[in-house]
Residue, then its C-alpha position, 0 to 999 in steps of 0.5 A: x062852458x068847459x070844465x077848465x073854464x069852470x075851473x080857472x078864472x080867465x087869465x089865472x090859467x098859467x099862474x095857476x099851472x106853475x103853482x100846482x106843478x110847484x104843489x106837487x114837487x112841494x109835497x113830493x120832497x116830503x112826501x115820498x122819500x124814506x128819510x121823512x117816514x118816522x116822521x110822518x105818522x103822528x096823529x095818522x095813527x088815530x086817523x087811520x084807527x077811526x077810519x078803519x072803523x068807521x069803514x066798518x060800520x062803528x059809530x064815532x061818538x057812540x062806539x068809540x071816542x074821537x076828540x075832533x069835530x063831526x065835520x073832521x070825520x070824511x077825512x080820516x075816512x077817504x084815505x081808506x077808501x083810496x087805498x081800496x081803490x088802488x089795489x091795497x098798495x101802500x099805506x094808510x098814511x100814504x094815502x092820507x098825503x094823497x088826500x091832503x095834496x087834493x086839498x092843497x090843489x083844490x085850495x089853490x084853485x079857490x085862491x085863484x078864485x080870490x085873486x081874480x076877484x081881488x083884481x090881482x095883477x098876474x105877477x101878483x097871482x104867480x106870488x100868491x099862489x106860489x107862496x101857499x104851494x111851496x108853504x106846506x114843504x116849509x112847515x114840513x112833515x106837520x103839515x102831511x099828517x093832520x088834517x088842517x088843510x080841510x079846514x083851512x080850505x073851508x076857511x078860504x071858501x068862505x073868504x073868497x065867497x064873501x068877496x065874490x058878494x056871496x054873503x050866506x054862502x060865506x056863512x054856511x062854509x064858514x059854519x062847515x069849517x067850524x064844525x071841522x075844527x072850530x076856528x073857522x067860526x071867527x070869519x062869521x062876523x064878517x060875513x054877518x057885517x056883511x049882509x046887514x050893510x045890505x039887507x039888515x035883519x032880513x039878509x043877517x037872518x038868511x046867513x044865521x039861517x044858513x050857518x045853522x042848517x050846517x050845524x044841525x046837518x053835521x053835528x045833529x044827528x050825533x048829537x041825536x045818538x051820542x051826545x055822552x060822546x060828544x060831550x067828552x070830546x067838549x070837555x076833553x078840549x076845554x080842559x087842556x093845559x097850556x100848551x107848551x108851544x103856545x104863546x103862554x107858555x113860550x113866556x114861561x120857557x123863557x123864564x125858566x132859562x132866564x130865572x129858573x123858574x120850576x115848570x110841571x110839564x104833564x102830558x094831557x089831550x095826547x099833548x104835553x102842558x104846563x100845569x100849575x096856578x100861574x099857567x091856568x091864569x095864564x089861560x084865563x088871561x089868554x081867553x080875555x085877550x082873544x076875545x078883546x083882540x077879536x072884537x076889535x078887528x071886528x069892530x074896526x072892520x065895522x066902523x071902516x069902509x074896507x076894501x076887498x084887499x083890507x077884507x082879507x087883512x082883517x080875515x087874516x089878522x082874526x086868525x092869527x088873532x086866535x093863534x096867538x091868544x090860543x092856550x093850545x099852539x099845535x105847529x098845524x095851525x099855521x096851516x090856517x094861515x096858509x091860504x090866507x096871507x098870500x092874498x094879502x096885497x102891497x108891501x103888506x102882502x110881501x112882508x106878511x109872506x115873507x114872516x110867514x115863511x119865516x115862521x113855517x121854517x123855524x117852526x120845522x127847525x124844532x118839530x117834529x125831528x126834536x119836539x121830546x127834547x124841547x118839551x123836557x126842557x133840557x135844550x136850552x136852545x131850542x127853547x130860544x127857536x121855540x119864543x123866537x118862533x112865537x114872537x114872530x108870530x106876534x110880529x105878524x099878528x102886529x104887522x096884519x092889524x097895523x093901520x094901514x097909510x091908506x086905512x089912516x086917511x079914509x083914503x078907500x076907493x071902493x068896498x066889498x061887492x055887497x052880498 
């Protein structure tokens, strides 16, 4: 077998040319030209400190602080070692674009996957595909220099896994984006949904099993070596203030305009919150939310006979779930989405795509050029892009969990390949 064809599905092929050919022109216009540079730094600037020492034989966790997961680290490190290989020219956030580029490639490749076995049309292929190649450029420069895209594709493995019938595959790349950056943990339950409809407690135990291999492998050993590290960064995270772009928070930017409500924004976590009573009750009534919203889609995803197409409804909808009800909404998140939502077929598919971009572009309205005027809250109407921006996001959460004609009539006509 040749590597092309281990590497494209049959009859993907030039669905998949066109959409890497856009990837790359995609991620050129914000990439390369000068007017984005003072742009294109942000978190980098932490990434590349951790990279260069831990290319130096420091250890995260023990000799310096890192407020990210173990499975994050790789990708601080590779943009080191590409700069290396090409002769010290450029930059160290050059070099991290060039990584996030791979990603974003090796993300499409694994759409593809998906999409072949979705059974999706050519035409429907080409959409897809096309959409998560151009979406990154929509966001903007957020997108170029954070990580997010290594999780996200993790995320999308274990999706495509799962409707390839490889439920403990499912569970050990759901386990590794977990240990990148958490969120990718939601898509465990459904891989477990899974494997108990074919095997019970044995298979479950197989994907438990499997997902806890990961966790030891990765987090073990700093766990071994620097637990006082690791637990700083635990309780740096569980301790963030309401984000000022989250959802909560957009609810008390409105009130603010509209009533003149006093907020105390303070800078915590290398990002600016709301502090105060009613914003830490805000959190806690957020938690209660996120978990109430996630064990429904859970627990309608149980109780139904999805399709493969409903499959990948209910892995979006969990995620964007987790957004909406999040107490911290950095723009990267919606790099998550990404991947997901353009698998998503029919007149749902279009209409979730097309918030989507939506979303991506007003989002790049405010962020980064002109996050320092929002956040002081001295810019009434980049407060409104902001709430307009979170209730669209909400519109796509409502539009992912909506019933669907054929999910109302018990009308399935066929269900995931059981792992």
């Amino acid at each position: 077998m040749t590597l092309r064809a281990r590497l494209v599905p049959p009859g993907f092929g030039r669905p998949l040319l066109v959409a890497v050919v856009v990837a790359v022109v995609s991620w050129a216009v914000i990439a390369l030209p000068s007017v984005f540079t003072n742009y294109l730094s942000g978190d980098a600037r932490a990434y590349e400190n951790w990279g260069n020492w831990m290319t130096s034989h420091l250890v995260p966790y023990r000799d310096f602080n890192v407020e990210y997961p173990p499975g994050a680290l790789p990708t601080f490190i590779v943009p080191v070692y590409l700069h290396k290989l090409a002769g010290y020219h450029g930059t160290y956030f050059l070099w991290l674009r060039v990584e996030i580029l791979i990603l974003s490639l090796l993300t499409l490749v694994v759409m593809a996957w998906a999409l072949s076995t979705l059974g999706a049309s050519r035409r429907r292929a080409y959409a897809a595909l096309c959409v998560a190649a151009v979406a990154p450029t929509v966001l903007g420069p957020v997108a170029f220099f954070h990580y997010d895209a290594w999780p996200a594709l993790l995320a999308l493995a274990a999706v495509a896994s799962l409707l390839a019938g490889r439920g403990v595959l499912a569970c050990a790349f759901a386990a590794a984006g977990a240990v990148a950056k958490v969120y990718p943990l939601i898509l465990l339950p459904f891989a477990l949904f899974e494997l108990w409809r074919l095997g019970r407690w044995r298979a479950v135990g197989a994907g438990v099993a499997a997902a806890s291999a990961v966790f030891v492998i990765v987090v073990g050993p700093f766990a071994l070596i620097a637990p006082h590290g690791l637990s700083w960064a635990l309780h740096r995270e569980a301790t963030r203030p309401l984000e000022i772009e989250s959802i909560g928070a957009g609810f008390f930017a409105a009130a603010h305009e509209i009533a003149g409500v006093h907020l105390h924004v303070v800078k915590a976590a290398a990002s600016h919150g709301l502090a105060g009573s009613a914003p830490d009750a805000a959190r806690t009534v957020l938690a209660v939310a996120m978990v109430a919203a996630l064990l429904a889609i859970y627990r309608r995803y149980l109780r139904g006979r999805p399709t493969p197409d409903e499959l990948v409804v209910a892995c979006s909808a969990a995620v964007a779930a987790y957004i909406v009800c999040s107490r911290v909404f950095s723009p990267q998140y919606l790099v998550w989405l990404v991947p997901l939502v353009p698998l998503i077929g029919g007149r749902r598919g279009v209409r979730a795509a097309a918030l989507l971009l939506a979303i991506l572009a007003v989002t790049q309205i405010f962020e980064p050029y002109r996050y320092d005027q929002y956040w002081h809250m001295g810019t009434p109407w980049l407060v409104w892009v902001v709430v307009a921006r979170n209730l669209l996001v909400i519109g796509l959460l409502v539009l992912l969990v909506w019933p669907s004609e054929r999910a109302e009539t018990g009308g399935y006509t066929s269900a995931p390949r059981r792992p």
